[in-house]
C-alpha distance (Angstrom), angle and dihedral (degrees) to the residues before:
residue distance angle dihedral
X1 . . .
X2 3.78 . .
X3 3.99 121.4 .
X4 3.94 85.4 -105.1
X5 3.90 99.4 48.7
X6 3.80 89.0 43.8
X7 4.26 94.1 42.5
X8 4.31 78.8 52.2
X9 3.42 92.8 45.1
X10 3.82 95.8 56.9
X11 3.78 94.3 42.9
X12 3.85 89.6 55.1
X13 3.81 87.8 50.2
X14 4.09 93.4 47.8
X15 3.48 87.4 53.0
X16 3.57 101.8 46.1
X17 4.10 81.8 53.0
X18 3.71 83.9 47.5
X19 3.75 99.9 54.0
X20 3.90 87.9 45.3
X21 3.26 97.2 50.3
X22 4.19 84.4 43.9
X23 3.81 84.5 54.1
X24 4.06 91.4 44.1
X25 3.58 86.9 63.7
X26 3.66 99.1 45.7
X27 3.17 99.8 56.9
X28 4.21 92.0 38.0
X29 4.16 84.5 57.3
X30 4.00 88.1 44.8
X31 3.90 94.9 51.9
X32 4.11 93.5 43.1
X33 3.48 79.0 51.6
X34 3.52 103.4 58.0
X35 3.56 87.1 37.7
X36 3.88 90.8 61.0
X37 3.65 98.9 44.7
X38 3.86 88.5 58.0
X39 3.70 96.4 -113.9
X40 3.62 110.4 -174.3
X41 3.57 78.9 21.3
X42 4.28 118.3 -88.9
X43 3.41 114.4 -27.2
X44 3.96 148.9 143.5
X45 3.15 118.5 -40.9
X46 3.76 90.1 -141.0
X47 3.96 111.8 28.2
X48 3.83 117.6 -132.5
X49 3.85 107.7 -75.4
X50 3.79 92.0 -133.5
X51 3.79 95.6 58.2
X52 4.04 117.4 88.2
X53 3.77 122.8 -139.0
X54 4.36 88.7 -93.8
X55 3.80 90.3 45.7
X56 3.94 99.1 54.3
X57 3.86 84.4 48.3
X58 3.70 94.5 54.6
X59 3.85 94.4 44.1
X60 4.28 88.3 43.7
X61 3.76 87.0 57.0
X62 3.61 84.5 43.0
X63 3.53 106.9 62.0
X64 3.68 92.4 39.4
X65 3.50 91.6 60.8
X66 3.58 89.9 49.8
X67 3.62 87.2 51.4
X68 4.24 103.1 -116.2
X69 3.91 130.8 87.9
X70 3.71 125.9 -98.7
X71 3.87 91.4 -108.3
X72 3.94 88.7 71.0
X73 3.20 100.4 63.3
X74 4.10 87.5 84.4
X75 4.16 88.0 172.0
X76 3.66 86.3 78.9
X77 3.67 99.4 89.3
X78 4.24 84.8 68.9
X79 3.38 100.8 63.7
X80 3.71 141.8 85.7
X81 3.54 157.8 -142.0
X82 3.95 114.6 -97.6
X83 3.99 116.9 -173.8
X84 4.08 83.2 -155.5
X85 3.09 113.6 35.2
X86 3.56 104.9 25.9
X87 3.80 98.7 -112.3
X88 3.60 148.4 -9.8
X89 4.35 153.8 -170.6
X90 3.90 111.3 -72.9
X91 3.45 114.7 -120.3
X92 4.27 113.9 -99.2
X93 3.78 96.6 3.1
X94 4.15 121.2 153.9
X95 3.18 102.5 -177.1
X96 4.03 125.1 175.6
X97 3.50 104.8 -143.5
X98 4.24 138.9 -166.0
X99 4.23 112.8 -117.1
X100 3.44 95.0 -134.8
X101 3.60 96.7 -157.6
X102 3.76 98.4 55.4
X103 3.72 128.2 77.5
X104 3.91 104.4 -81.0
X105 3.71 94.4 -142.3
X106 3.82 96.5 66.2
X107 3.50 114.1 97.0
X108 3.87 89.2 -131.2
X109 3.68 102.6 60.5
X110 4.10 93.5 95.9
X111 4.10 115.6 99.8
X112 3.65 123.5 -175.0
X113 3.55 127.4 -126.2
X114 3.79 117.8 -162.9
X115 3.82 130.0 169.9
X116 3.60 141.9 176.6
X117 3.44 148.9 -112.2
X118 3.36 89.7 -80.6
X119 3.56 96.5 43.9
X120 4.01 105.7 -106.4
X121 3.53 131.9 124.7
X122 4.04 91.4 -112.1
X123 3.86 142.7 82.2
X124 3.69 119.4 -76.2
X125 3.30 118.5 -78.4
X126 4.24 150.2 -175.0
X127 3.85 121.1 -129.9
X128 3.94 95.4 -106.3
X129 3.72 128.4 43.8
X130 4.25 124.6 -95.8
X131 3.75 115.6 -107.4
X132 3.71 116.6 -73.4
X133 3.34 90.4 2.7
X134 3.81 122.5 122.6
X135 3.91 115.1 -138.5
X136 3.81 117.1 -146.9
X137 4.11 117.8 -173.9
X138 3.82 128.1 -163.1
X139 3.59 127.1 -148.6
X140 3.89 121.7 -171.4
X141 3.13 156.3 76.0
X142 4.32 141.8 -56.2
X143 3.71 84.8 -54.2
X144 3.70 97.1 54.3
X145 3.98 85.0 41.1
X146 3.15 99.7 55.7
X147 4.09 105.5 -118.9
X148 3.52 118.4 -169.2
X149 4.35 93.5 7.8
X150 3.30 127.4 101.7
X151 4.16 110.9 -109.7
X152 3.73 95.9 -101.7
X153 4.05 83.0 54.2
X154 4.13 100.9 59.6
X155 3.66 108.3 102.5
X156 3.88 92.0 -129.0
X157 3.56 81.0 62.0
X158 4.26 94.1 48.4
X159 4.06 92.8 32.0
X160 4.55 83.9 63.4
X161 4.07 83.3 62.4
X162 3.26 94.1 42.7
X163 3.81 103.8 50.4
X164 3.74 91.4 45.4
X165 3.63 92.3 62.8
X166 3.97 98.9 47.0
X167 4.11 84.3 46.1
X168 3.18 104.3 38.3
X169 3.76 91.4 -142.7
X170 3.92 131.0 95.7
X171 3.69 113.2 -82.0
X172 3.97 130.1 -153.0
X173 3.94 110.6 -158.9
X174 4.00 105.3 -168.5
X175 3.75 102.7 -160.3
X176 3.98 102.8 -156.3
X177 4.08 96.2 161.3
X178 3.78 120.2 130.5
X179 3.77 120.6 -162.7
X180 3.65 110.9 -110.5
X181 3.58 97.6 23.7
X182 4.33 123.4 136.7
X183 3.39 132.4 -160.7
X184 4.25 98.8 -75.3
X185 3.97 83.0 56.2
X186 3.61 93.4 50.9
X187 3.85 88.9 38.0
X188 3.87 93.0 50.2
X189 4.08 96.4 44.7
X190 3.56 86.6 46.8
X191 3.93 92.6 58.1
X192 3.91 94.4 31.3
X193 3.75 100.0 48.6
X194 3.99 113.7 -13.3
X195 3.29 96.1 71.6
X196 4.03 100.9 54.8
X197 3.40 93.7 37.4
X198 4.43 83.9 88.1
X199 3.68 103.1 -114.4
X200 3.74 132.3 -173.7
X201 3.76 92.9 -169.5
X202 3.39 148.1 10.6
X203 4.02 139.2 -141.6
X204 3.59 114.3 -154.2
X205 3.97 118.0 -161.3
X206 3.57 134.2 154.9
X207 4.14 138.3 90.8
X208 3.66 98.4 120.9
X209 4.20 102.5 87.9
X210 4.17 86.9 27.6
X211 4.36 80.8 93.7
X212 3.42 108.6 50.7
X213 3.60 118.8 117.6
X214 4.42 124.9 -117.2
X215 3.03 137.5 154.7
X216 3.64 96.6 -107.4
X217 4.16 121.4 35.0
X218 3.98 113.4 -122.1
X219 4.03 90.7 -110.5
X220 3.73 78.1 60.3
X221 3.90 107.0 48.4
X222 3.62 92.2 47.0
X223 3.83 92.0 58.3
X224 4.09 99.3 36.2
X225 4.05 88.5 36.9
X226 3.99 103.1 -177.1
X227 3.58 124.7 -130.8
X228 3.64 108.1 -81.0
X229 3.36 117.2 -85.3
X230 3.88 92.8 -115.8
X231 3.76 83.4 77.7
X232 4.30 125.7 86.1
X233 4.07 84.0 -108.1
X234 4.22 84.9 59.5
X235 4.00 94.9 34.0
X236 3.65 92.9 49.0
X237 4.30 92.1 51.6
X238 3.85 87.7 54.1
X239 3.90 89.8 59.5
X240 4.36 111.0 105.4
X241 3.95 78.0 -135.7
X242 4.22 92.0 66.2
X243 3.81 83.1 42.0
X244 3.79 96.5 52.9
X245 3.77 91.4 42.0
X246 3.72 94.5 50.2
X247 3.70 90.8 47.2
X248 4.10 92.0 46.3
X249 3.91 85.9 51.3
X250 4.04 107.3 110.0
X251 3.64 113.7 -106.6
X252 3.96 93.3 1.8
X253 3.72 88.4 149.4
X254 3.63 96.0 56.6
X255 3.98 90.6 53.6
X256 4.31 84.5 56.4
X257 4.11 106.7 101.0
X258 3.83 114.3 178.6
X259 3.74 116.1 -103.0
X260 4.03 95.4 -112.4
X261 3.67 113.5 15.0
X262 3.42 121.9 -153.5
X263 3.85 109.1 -94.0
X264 3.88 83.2 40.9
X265 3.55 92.1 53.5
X266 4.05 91.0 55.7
X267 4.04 97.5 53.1
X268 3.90 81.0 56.0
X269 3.60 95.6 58.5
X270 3.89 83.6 36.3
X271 4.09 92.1 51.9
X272 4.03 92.0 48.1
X273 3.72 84.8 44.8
X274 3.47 103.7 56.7
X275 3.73 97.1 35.5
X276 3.71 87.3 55.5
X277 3.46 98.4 54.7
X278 3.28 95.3 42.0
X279 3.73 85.4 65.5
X280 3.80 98.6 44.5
X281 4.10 91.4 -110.4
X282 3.80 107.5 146.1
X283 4.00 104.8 -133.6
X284 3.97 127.4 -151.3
X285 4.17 118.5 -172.4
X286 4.06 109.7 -147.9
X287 3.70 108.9 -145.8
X288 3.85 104.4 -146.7
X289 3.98 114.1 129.3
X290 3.77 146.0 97.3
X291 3.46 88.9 -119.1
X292 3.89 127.9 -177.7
X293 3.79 119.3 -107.4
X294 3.93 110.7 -88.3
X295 4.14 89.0 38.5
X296 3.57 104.7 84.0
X297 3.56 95.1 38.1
X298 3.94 91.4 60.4
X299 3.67 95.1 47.7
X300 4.00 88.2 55.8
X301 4.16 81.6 52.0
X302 3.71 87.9 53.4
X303 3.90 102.5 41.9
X304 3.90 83.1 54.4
X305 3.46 100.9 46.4
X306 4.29 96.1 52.0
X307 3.91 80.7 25.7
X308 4.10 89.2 -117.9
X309 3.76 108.7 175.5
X310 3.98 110.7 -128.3
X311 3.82 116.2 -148.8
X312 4.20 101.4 -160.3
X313 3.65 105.1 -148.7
X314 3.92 96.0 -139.5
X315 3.35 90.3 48.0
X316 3.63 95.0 56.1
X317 3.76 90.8 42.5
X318 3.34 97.8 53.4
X319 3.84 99.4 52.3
X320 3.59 88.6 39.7
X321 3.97 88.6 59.7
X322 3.86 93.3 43.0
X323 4.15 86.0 71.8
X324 3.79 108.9 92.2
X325 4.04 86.1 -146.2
X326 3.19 93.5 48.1
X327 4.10 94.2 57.7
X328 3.55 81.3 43.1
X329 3.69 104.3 58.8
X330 3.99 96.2 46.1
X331 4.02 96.3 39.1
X332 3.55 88.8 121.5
X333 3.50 97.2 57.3
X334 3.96 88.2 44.0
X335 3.63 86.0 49.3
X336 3.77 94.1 53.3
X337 3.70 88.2 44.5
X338 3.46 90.8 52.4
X339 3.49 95.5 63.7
X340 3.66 92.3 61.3
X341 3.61 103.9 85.4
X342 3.72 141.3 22.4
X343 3.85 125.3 -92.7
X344 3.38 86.9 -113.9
X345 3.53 90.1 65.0
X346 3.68 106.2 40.8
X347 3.54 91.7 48.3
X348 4.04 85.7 57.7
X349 4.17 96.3 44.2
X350 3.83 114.8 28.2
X351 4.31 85.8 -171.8
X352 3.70 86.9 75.3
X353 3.75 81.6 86.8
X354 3.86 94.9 57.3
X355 4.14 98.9 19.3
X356 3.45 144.6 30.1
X357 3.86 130.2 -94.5
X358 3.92 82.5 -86.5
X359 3.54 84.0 69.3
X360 4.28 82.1 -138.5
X361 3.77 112.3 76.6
X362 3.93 118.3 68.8
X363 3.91 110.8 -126.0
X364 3.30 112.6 -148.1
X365 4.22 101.2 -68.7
X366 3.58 90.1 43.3
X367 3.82 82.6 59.9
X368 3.50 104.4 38.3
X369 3.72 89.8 57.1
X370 3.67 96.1 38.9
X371 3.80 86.5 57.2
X372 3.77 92.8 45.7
X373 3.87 82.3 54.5
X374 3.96 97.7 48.7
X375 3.49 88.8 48.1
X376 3.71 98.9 60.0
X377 3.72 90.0 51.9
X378 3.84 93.0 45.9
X379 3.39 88.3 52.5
X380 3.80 93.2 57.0
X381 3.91 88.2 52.3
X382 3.61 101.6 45.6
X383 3.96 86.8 41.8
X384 4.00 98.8 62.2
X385 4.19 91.7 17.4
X386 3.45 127.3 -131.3
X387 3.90 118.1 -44.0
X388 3.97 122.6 -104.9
């Protein structure tokens, strides 16, 4: 190469480097900006590793529905990563976290959130069941996990009591729920671990997360997992940049299909179902969610068709509370709970004494008495066992 075609060669490549560096800076400025003007309204400053560029949409649109940033939700730091179902609990995490729908001032507004080695929301325990002593395992969602209560406060935790005094016999209540999970997560932990984990029975709860809208469906995910978000692929979807582009995209919310639809959601509940039974493991579905329309109406199809009792948490509250001993026995709790909110507000919402101001996640009556309820029907199961 002459000393003219190499001189022009190394000017084209300084300003190629140039330009890119140009274009670096761009699109540097543009992201601080975004990040400034609050887009996706105030948030971390780094986004959870562990969450993909699709997840920390979903949970953005999340929390604003819910009506708090992303940056209060201070449990974040114990979760994970899952290439299946999406995410999950770290392993041996004790975590003090904010209750972002009480009054951050109070002094009382911090839950803990502990797991174990295996990363669940329970006590430690071995893959089959002490002697003599009945195992019980939950399945859900944030409900059945517990989100926003303090350990002792998760009705898994409660229903253990409960079931040992209608039995007379030592319990073991396995709480396996993850916060955020739908039916395919319940449906693939039941198949993956559940069901060698030697259970007598079973607690079924989820529908409320099996709606929201993604880009890809759960069934979908778990068989195209991504690279993990630890990678540029992940690390670029977290930037407000992807999530203005994907938003500016024509028709981007047409190309949104919810995570579980419907009919989907069913031949879960159906797949549980008949693996259950095929096993002799008496079943009970939980109703406790802000489902979609189309949700609840499939689990009733389900519940019928493997004849699964359903225990509807409001239900079970509400009779529960119609018992002048009952009132009378937890009105310190209610008093505690009473303290919560203003009279303004419990004269407008009458669930504040069972849920919190998402009007979704039991506080800790809600699941006391929802765990009083479950056990009464588990009870009935475990009592006659499951039918041929």
């Amino acid at each position: 190469m002459t000393g003219r075609g190499a001189s022009g060669a190394a000017a084209a490549v300084r300003h190629l480097l140039w330009s890119l560096a140009v274009a670096l800076l761009v699109l540097a400025l543009c992201e601080g900006g975004l990040r400034l003007a609050g887009f996706y309204g105030v948030t971390p400053a780094r986004p959870p590793t562990w969450m993909d560029g699709e997840t920390y949409e979903l949970w953005q649109r999340s929390t604003e529905a819910l009506g708090v940033d992303l940056s209060d939700v201070t449990d974040l730091e114990g979760w994970r990563w899952d290439p299946v179902t999406r995410w999950a609990l770290k392993p041996n995490v004790d975590i003090a976290a904010r209750n972002i729908f009480l009054d951050p001032a109070r002094a009382d507004t911090v839950w803990r959130l502990t797991t174990n080695s295996r990363g669940y929301r329970t006590p430690e325990f071995d893959d089959t069941a002490s002697d003599g002593r009945l195992r019980v395992l939950v399945l859900g969602d944030s409900n059945s996990m517990g989100w926003l209560l303090d350990d002792e406060d998760a009705y898994p935790r409660r229903l253990e009591g409960h079931l040992e005094d209608l039995l007379n016999s030592p319990v073991e209540v396995i709480n396996l729920a993850v916060g955020g999970y739908t039916s395919f997560s319940v449906k693939d932990l039941f198949f993956r671990e559940a069901l060698n984990l030697d259970p007598d029975a079973l607690v079924i709860s989820c529908g409320a997360n099996d709606g929201q809208m993604m880009s890809t469906s759960d069934a979908d995910y778990a068989n195209r997992p991504p690279p993990s978000p630890d990678g540029l692929a992940g690390r670029l979807g977290r930037l407000r940049l992807t999530a203005l582009l994907r938003r500016l995209l024509p028709s981007g919310e047409e190309r949104l299909v919810p995570r579980v639809d419907p009919e989907s959601y069913g031949a879960n509940l159906d797949a549980v179902g008949v693996a259950a039974r095929a096993r002799g493991i008496p079943v009970v579905f939980l109703k406790v969610c802000c489902c979609k329309e189309g949700y609840n109406e499939k689990l009733d199809e389900a519940a019928r068709r493997h004849r699964i009792p359903v225990v509807t948490a409001a239900e079970g509250m509400s009779v529960a509370m119609a018992q002048p001993e009952v009132r009378q026995k937890y009105s310190s709790l209610i008093g505690e709970i009473d303290g919560w909110y203003s009279l303004e507000e419990k004269k407008a919402d009458f669930s504040l004494l069972f849920y919190f101001r998402d009007q979704c996640h039991l506080n800790p009556l809600g699941a006391e008495l929802t765990a009083a309820a479950l056990a009464g029907s588990l009870a009935a199961e475990l009592g006659k066992g499951a039918a041929p």
